[in-house]
C-alpha positions as CSV (number, residue, x, y, z in Angstrom):
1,X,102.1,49.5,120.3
2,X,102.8,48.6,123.9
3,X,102.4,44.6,124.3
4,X,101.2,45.5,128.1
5,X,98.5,48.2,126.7
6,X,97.3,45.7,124.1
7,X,96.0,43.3,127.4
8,X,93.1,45.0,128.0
9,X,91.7,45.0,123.7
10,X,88.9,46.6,122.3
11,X,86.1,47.8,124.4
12,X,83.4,45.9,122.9
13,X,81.3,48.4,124.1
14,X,82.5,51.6,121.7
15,X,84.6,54.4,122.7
16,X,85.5,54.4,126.2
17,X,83.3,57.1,128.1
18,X,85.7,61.3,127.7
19,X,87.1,60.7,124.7
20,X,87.1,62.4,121.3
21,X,86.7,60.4,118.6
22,X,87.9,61.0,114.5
23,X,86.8,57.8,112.5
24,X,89.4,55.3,113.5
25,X,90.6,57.4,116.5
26,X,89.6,57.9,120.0
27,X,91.6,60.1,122.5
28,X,90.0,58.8,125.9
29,X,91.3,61.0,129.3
30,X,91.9,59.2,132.7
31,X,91.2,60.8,136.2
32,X,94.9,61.8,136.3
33,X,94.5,64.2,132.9
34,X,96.4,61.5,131.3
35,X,95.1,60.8,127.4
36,X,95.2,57.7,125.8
37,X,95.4,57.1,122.3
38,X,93.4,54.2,120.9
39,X,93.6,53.1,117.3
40,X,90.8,50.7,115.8
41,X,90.1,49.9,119.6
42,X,93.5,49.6,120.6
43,X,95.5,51.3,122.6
44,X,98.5,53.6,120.9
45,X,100.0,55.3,123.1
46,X,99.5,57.4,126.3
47,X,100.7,61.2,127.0
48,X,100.4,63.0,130.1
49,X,100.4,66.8,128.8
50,X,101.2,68.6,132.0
51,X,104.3,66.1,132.5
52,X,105.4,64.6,129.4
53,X,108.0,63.2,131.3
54,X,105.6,60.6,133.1
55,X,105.7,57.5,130.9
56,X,103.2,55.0,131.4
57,X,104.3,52.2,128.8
58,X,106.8,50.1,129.2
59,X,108.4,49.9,125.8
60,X,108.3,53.9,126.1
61,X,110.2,53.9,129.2
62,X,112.4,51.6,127.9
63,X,113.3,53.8,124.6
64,X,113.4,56.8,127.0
65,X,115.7,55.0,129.0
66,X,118.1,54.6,126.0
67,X,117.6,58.3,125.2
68,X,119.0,59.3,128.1
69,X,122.1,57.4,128.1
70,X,123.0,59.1,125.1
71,X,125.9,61.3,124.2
72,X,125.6,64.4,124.8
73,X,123.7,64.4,128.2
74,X,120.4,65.7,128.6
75,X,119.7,68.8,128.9
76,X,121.5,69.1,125.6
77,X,119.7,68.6,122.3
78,X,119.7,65.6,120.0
79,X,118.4,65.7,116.3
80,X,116.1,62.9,116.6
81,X,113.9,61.5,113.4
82,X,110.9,59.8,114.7
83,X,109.2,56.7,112.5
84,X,105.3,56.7,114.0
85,X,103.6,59.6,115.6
86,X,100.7,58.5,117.5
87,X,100.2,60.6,120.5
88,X,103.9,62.6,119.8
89,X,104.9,60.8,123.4
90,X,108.4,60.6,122.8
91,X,108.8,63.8,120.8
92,X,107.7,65.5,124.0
93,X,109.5,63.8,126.3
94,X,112.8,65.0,123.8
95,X,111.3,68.3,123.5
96,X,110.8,67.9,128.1
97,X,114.2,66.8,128.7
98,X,116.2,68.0,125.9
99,X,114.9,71.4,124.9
100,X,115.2,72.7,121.8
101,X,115.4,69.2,120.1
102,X,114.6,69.3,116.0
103,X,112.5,66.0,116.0
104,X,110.8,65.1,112.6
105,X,108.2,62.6,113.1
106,X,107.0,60.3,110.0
107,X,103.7,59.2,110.3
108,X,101.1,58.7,107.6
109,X,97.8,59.2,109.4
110,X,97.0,62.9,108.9
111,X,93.4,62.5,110.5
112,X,95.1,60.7,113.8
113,X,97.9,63.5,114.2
114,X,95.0,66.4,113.3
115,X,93.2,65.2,116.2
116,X,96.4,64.7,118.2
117,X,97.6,68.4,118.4
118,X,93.6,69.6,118.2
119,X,92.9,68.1,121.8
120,X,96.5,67.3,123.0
121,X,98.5,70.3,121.7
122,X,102.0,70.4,121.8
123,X,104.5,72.6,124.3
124,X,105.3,76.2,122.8
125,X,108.4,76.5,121.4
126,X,108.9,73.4,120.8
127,X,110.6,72.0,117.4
128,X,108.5,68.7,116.3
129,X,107.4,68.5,112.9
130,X,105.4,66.1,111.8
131,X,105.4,64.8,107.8
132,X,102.0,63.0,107.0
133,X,104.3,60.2,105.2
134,X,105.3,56.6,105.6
135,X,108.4,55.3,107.5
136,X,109.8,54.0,104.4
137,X,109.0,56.8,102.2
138,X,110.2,59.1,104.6
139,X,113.2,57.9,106.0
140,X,114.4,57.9,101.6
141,X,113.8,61.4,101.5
142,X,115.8,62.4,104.1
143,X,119.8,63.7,103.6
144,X,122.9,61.5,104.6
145,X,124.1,61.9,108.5
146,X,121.1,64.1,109.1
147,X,119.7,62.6,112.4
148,X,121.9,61.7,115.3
149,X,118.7,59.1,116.6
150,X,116.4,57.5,114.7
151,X,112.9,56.2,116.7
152,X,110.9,53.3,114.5
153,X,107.7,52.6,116.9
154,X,105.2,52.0,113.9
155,X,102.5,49.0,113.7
156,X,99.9,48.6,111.5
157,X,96.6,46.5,113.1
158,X,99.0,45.5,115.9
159,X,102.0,44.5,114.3
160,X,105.6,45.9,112.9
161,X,105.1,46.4,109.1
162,X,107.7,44.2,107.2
163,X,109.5,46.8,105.3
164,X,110.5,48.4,108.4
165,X,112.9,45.6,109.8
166,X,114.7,44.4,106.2
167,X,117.9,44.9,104.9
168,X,117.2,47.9,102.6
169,X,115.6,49.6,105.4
170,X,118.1,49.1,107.9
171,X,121.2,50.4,105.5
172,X,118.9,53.8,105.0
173,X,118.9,54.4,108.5
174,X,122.8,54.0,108.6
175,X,122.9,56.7,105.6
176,X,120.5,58.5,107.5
177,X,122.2,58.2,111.0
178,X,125.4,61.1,111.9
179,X,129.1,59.2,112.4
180,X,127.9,58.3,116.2
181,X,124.0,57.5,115.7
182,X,121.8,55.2,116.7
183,X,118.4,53.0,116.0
184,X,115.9,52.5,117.8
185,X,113.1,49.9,117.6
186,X,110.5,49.3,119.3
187,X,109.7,45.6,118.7
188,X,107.3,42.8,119.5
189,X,107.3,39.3,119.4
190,X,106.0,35.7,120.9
191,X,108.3,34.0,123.2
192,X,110.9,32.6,122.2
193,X,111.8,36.2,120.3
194,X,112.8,34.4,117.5
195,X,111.1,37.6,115.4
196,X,113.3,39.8,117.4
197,X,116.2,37.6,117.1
198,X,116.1,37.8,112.8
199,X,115.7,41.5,113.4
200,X,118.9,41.9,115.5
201,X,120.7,39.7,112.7
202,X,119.8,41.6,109.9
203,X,120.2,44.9,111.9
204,X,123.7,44.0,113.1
205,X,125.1,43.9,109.2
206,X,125.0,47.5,108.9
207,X,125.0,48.7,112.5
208,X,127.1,46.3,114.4
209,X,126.9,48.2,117.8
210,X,123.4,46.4,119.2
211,X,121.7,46.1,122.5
212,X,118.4,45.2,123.9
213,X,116.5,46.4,126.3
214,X,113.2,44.7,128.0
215,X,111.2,43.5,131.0
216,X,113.2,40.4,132.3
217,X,109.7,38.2,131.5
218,X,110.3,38.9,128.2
219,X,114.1,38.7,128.1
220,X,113.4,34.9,129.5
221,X,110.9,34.3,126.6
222,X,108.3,34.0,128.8
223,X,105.7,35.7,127.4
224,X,104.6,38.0,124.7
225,X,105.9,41.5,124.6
226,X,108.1,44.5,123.2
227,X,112.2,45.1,123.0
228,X,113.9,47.5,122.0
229,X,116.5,47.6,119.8
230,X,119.0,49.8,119.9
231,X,122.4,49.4,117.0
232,X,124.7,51.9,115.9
233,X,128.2,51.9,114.0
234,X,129.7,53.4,116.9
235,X,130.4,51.8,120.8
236,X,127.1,52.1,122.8
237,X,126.8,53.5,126.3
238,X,127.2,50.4,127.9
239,X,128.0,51.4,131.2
240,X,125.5,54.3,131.4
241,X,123.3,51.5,130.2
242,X,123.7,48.9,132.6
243,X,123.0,52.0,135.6
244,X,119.9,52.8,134.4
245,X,118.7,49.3,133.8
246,X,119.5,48.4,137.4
247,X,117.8,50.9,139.0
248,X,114.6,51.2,136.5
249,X,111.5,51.0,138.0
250,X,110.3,48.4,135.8
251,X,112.1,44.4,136.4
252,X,114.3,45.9,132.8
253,X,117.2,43.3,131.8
254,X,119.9,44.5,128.8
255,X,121.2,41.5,126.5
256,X,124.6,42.6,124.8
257,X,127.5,40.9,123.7
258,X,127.8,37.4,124.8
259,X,124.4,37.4,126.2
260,X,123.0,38.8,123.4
261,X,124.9,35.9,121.0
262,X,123.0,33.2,122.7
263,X,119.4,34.8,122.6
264,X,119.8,34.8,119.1
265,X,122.0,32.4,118.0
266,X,121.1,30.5,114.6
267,X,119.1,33.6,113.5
268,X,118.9,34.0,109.8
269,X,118.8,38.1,108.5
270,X,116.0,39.2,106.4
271,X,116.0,40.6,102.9
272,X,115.7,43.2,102.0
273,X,112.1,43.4,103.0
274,X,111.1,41.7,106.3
275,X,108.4,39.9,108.0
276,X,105.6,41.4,109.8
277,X,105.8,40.7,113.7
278,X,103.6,38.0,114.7
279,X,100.0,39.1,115.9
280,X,99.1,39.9,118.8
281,X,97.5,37.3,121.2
282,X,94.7,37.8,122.7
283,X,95.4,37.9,127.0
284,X,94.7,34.7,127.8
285,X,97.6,33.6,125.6
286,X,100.5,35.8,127.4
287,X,102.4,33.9,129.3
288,X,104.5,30.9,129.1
289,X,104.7,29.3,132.5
């Protein structure tokens, strides 16, 4: 879940007005045609069917951004595994930019990814297929070297579920991951990012390659929001990194090496299950000033 979506909270009121609703789910459209998925009164995630390729998250843009940068160069395919479906964003944005791209996206809810491709249905031709099964679960059932990206962008009531940043599920991914692939996360913490700073430690024992990519507010532990992760066994694309950084749209910083040492220096690795990333404030408590 987007830290900058989760500002506005539940409307108190019910479902916002144009949406379709399924128990737990609402899909509500904006005057653009954009949809936005909310879970439990929160916002999910946002897709923007006749241009999947307009992001309006940050986080998203952020894990797109990393996409990108990725060997080989769009337009060619990646083999991407996708832990948390919501809307499908960023399994269309692949299937946009990288045509062709076999994505397998894990996500549990069969009702919310029912009502997903009912009103929001996917491009023709595309290769996305969705298994109605947990991150964990999944992720162990899949074959050694098998995905050259793994995505994990899964909360549970507004927070990362714990087995998703441990030891044991950080050295399946490497299993999972081909000779040169990389992990994503999608993460969220209190300033400070001393969460995100355990995550990086325990990360970095199996994939030692790691970056981080977020708005610079953030970067400065100034307030409440996502990073992403991003750790392989092989060299990152630095370079091609540190472009697209500098000329995002967004104020986007990219902590590595050195940097990256003293934002989490003294951070002690998790198990091999994690902890749960703190809760969500509320939006008067955002900001450190």
């Amino acid at each position: 879940m987007s830290a900058r979506a989760r500002r506005g909270g539940p409307d108190p009121h019910g479902p916002p007005a144009g949406t379709r609703t399924a128990s737990h789910v609402a899909l509500e459209w904006d005057e653009r045609g954009g949809v936005t998925v909310h879970m439990d009164g929160s916002p999910q995630s946002h897709v923007q069917p006749d241009d999947p390729t307009v992001l309006v998250f940050e986080y998203v843009q952020h894990l797109a951004l990393v996409l990108d940068a990725l060997a080989p160069a769009p337009p060619a395919p990646l083999t991407v595994t996708h832990v948390g479906g919501a809307g499908l964003t960023l399994p269309r944005y692949v299937e946009a930019t990288r045509p062709g791209s076999p994505q397998i996206v894990l996500e549990p809810d069969a009702e919310l990814t029912a009502l997903v491709r009912e009103q929001v249905p996917l491009p023709r031709r595309h290769r996305i297929r969705v298994r109605p099964v947990d991150g964990r679960t999944g992720v162990a059932g899949l074959r050694d070297a098998s995905a050259g990206v793994v995505v994990t962008d899964a909360y549970a009531g507004g927070r990362v579920p714990a087995e998703l940043v441990g030891t044991a599920y950080a050295t399946q991914l490497a299993r999972v991951l081909e000779p040169g692939g990389v992990a994503l996360w999608n993460l969220a913490d209190e300033p400070g990012l001393r969460w995100v700073s355990r995550v990086v430690a325990t990360v970095r024992q199996v994939l030692p390659e790691v970056a981080v990519v977020a708005t610079h507010e953030v970067l400065k532990r100034r307030r409440f929001g996502n990073a992403v992760l991003a750790a392989s066994r092989a060299p990152l694309p630095l370079e091609r990194l540190r472009r697209d950084v500098a000329r995002a749209s967004l104020p986007t910083g990219l902590r590595v090496g050195d940097e990256l040492e003293r934002l989490c220096a003294g951070a002690k690795p998790f198990g091999d299950d994690g902890t749960r990333s703190p809760e969500p404030p509320d939006a008067s408590g955002w900001r450190v000033v």
